[in-house]
C-alpha positions in Angstrom: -13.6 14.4 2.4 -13.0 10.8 3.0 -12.1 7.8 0.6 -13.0 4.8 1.2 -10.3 2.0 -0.2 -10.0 -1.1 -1.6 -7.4 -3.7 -2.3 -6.3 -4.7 -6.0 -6.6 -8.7 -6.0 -2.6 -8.7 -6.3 -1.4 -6.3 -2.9 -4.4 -8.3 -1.1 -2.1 -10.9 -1.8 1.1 -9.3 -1.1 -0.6 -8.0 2.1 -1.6 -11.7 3.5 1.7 -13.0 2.4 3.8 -10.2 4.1 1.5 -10.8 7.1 2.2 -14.7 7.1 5.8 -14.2 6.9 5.6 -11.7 9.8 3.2 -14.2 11.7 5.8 -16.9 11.4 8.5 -14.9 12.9 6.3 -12.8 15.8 2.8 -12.2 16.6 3.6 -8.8 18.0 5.6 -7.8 14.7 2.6 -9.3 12.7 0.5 -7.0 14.9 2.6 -3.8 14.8 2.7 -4.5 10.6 -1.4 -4.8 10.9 -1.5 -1.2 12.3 0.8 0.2 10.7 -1.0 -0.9 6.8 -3.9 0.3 9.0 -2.6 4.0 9.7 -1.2 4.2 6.5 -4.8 3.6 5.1 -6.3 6.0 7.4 -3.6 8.8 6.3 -4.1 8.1 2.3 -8.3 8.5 2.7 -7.9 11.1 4.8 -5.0 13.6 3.0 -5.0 11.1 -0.2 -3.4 14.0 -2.5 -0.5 14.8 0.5 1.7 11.8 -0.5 4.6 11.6 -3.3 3.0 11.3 -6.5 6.0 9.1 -7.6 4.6 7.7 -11.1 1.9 9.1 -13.4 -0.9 8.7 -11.6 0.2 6.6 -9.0 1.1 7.8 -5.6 2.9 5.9 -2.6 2.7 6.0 1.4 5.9 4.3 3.5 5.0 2.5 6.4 6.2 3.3 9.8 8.8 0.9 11.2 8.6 -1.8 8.4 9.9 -1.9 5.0 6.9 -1.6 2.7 4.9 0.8 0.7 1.3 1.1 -0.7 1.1 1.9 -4.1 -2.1 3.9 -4.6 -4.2 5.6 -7.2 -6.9 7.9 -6.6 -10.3 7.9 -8.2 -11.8 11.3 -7.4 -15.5 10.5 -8.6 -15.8 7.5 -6.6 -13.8 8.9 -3.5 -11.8 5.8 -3.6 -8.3 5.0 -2.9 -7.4 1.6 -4.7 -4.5 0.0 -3.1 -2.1 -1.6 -6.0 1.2 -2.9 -4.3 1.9 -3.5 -1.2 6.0 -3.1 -2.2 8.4 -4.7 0.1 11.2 -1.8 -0.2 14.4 -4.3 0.4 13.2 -6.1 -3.2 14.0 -4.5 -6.8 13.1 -1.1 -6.9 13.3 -1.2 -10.3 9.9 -3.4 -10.7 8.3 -1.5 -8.1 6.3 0.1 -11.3 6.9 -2.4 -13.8 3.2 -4.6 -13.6 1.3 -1.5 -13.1 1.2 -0.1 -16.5 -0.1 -3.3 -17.6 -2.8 -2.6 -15.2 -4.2 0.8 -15.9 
């Protein structure tokens, strides 16, 4: 079965401003980052119960080569895969959590 996904407002945000920082520094490392959100996105709808179910219900996928991960929830009924962080791994891992229970 495959999800289909969708950004929370705030990782679209983290997303575009990761992908601006990377765009500043190197087209071809803002292109590598593209795909690899983009694999990472294909591996969570495809397999989305395969990853580390690190917090409740929330589960995250590293991606290749850069220092990020999605933070991801699955809603079974809907077959959809709602993106909630894109976490930049380097940053406080201790609030890597912190905004989503105020979320759910």
């Amino acid at each position: 079965m495959i999800y289909q996904y969708s950004f929370f407002a705030s990782a679209q945000k983290d997303y575009e401003e990761s992908l601006n920082w990377y765009l500043q520094k190197s087209s071809a490392a803002a292109d590598g980052f593209i795909k690899a959100v983009d694999f990472a996105l294909i591996q969570i709808c495809n397999y989305p119960d395969r990853y580390r179910n690190t917090y409740k219900h929330y589960y995250e996928i590293r991606l290749k080569k850069y220092p990020f991960a999605l933070i991801y929830s699955i809603e079974k009924r809907e077959e959809l895969i709602i993106v909630w962080k894109v976490f930049h791994e380097k940053r406080d891992p201790g609030k890597k959590f912190t905004k989503l229970k105020k979320l759910r």
